[in-house]
N, C-alpha and C positions, 0 to 999 in steps of 0.2 A: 524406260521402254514403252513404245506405243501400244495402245491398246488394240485387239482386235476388235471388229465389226462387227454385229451381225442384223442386217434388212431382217425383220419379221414382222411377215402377211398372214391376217387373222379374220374373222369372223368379228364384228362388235357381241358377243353373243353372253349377255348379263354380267360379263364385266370378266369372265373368265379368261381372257387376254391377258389380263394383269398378272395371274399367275404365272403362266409362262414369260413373263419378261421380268421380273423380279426373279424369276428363278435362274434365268439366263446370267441375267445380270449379277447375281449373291455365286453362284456355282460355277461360272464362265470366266466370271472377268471382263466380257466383252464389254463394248458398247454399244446399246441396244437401239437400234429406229424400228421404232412399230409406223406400219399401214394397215387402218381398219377399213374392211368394207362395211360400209352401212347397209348398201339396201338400194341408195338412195337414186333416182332416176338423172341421169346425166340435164344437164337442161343446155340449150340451145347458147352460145354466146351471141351472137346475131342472125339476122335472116338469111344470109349469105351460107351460114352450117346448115340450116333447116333445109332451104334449096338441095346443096349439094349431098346431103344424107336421103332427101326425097330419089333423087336419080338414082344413086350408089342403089339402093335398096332396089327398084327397080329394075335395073339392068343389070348390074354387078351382082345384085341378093349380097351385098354386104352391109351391113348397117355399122357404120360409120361412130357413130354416138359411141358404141362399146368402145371401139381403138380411142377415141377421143375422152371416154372417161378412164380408161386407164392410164391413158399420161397425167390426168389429175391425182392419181395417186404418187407420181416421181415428181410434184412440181416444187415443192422441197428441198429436192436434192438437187444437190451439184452434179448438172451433167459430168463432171469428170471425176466423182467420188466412187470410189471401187469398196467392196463390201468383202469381208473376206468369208462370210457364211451369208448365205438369203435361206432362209425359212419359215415353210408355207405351211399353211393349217387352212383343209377345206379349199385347194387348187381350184376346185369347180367352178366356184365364181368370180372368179378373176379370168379374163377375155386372154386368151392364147398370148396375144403381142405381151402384155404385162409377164407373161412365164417365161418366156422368149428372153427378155429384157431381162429377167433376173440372173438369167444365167450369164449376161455378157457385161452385168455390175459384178458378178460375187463370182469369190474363185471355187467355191464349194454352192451348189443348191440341195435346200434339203429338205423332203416335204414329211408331215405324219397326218395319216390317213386316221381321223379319231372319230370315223361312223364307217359302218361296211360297204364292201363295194355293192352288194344287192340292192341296199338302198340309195343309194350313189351310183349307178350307172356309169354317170360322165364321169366318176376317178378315172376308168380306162386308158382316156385321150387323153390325159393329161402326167402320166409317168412318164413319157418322152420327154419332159421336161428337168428334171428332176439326174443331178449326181448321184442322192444317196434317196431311198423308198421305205416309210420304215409305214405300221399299222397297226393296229391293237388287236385285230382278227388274225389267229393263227390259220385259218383258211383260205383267207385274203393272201397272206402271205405265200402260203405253198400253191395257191394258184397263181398269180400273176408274180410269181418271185421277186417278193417284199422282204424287208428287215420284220420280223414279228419282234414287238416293243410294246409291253403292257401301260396301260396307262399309270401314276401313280398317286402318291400323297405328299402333300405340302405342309400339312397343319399336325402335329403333334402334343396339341394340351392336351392333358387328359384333366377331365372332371370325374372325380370319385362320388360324387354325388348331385347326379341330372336327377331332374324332375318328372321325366317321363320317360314310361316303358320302352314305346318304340316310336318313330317319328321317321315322314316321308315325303317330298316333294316331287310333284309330278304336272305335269302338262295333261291337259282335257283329252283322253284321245282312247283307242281301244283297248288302255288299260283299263279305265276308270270300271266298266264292270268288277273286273278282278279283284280291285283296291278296294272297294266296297264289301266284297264277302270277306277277303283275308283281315280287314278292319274288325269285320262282323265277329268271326271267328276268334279272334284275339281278344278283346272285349269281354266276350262269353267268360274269359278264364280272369278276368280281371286285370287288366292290364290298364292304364293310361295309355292314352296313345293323343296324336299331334300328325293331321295328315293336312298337309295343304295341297289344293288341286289348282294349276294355273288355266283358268279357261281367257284366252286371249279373243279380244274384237272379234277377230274372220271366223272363230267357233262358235259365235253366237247366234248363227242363225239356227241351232238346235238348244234351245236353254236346258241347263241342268236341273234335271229335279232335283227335290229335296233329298237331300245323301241321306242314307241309312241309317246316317251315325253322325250324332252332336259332334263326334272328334273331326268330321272332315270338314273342312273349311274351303270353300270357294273363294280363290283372290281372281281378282283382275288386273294387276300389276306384277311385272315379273318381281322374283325376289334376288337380288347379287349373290355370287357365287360366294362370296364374304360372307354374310347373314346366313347363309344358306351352312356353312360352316358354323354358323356360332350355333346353330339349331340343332345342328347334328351333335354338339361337345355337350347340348343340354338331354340327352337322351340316353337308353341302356341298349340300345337295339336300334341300327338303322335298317327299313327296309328297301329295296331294291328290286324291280318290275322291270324286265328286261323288254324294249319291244320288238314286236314281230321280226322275225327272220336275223335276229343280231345273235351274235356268239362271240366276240369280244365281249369282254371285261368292261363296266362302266367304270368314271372316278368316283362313282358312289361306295364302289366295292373297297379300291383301295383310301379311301376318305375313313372310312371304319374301319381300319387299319392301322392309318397313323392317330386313330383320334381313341385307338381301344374301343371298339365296340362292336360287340358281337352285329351278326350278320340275317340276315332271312330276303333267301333271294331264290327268284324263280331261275335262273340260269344255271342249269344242271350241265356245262362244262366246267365250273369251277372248281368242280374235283379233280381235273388236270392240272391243277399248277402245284406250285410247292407247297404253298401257303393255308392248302385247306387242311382244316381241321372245325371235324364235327364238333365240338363242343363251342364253337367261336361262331360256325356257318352252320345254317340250316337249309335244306332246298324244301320249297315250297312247289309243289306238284300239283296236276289236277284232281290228283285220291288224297291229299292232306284234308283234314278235319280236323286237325289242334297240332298244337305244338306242346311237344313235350316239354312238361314242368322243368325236367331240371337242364333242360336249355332255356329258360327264362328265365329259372333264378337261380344257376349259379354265374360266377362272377369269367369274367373276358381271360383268357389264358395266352400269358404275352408268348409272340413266336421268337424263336432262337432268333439270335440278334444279326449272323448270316441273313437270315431271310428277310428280317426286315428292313433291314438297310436296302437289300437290293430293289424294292419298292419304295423306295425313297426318291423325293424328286432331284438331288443330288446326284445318285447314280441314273437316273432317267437324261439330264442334261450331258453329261459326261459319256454316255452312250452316245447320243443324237451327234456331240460332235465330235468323236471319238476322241476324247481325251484321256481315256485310261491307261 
């Protein structure tokens, strides 16, 4: 029997692609083609394009270059190869004609919105595209009537004995205050802690002062979503800094789920799901001044096996393309 298909359009975004198409592939059966958007600036094949993209922009106000670098995403493909699933991650940046075209390769389209529409705007115009709409904001969903589909976990070692308290990886941005006192805070009670802060090129025109705390570490190179996991199986505690205006679920959340480790997150919806339970999650508020001891030291309290599977990226793929 032939295998099914499935086109998946992604984000190059620290290597976390991978997961989704290993997952596809272990849980599907499918066969998988990934298209990564880089970033990258379409460039000119001769002067002849440059010419006729100067005009089009002018007169037309359509710029040319987009429609021309999304066909270098299909150059690949057999114009006559049909896809039985295409799925898109982050719709936004891929040029309308490219979502158009997915839908007249694959007999199912299917997008997941895994940032909000506040901060994302342009999701809007781009559901018309789209057979099936799934999102990790349960708000998202019941306004623009979405599939609500929590994010979930991949990775299931567990290490009975990490080296440190709590451990966090973040990007330079209007957390970094916060991540500093709650560092600060924890510390005070003795904890280990392992905070890395990614401050990238375009952030550098405001340098970091010196962190508060020996434990936070300024890198300049991203870290892969892989690493990024082995760091997380070496700690007792991962924390979780939600940013502005988000109310979906991070993969950080459920990352410390599959990997057993308790929780400390500013995201005070996560006492709606099934899965909370105080002794595993702590919410961190703007009146927190410590964390209670025996949420530090005692040990991760596994959830009913119900619930954890359903957080499993198993049953996350089998959702997406409805194979249950």
């Amino acid at each position: 029997m032939q295998k099914k298909k499935i086109l998946f359009l992604c984000l190059d975004n620290f290597g976390l692609y991978k997961v989704f198409q290993n997952g596809f592939e272990k849980y599907s059966g499918c066969e998988v083609t990934t298209i990564l958007y880089t970033g990258k600036e379409y460039k000119y094949k001769n002067d002849k394009q440059r010419i006729l993209n100067f005009f089009s922009k002018k007169i037309l106000g359509k710029n040319l270059k987009e429609i021309w670098q999304g066909k270098e995403y299909f150059e690949n493909i057999n114009s006559t190869q049909e896809f039985d699933y295409s799925f898109t991650i982050a719709p936004n940046v891929f040029h309308k004609s490219v979502l158009t075209y997915l839908k007249k390769i694959s007999n199912k389209s299917i997008v997941y919105y895994w940032d909000g529409f506040d901060h994302f705007p342009a999701y809007k115009d781009t559901i018309q595209y789209f057979d099936d709409c799934f999102c990790f904001d349960p708000e998202d969903a019941k306004t623009y009537n979405l599939k609500f589909l929590p994010n979930f976990y991949f990775a299931e070692d567990r290490n009975t004995n990490p080296s440190t308290d709590l451990f966090f990886l973040s990007s330079y941005d209007s957390r970094y205050p916060l991540i500093e006192k709650i560092v600060t805070t924890i510390e005070s009670q003795n904890n280990t802690i392992k905070i890395k802060v990614l401050q990238l090129p375009r952030n550098n025109k405001t340098p970091i002062q010196k962190p508060a705390s020996n434990s936070i570490e300024i890198i300049k190179k991203p870290i892969s979503f892989v690493e990024t996991t082995a760091l997380m199986k070496d700690t007792k505690i991962v924390l979780d800094i939600q940013k502005d205006i988000q109310r979906g679920l991070t993969f950080r959340v459920f990352e410390a789920m599959g990997l057993g480790k308790k929780l400390i997150t500013t995201n005070t919806d996560i006492i709606n799901y099934d899965f909370y339970n105080p002794n595993n999650i702590f919410i961190w508020t703007e009146n927190t001044t410590n964390i209670p001891n025996d949420f530090l030291n005692t040990p991760y309290e596994e959830l009913p096996e119900e619930i954890y599977k359903k957080y499993s990226q198993e049953s996350w793929v089998k959702k997406i393309l409805n194979l249950n």
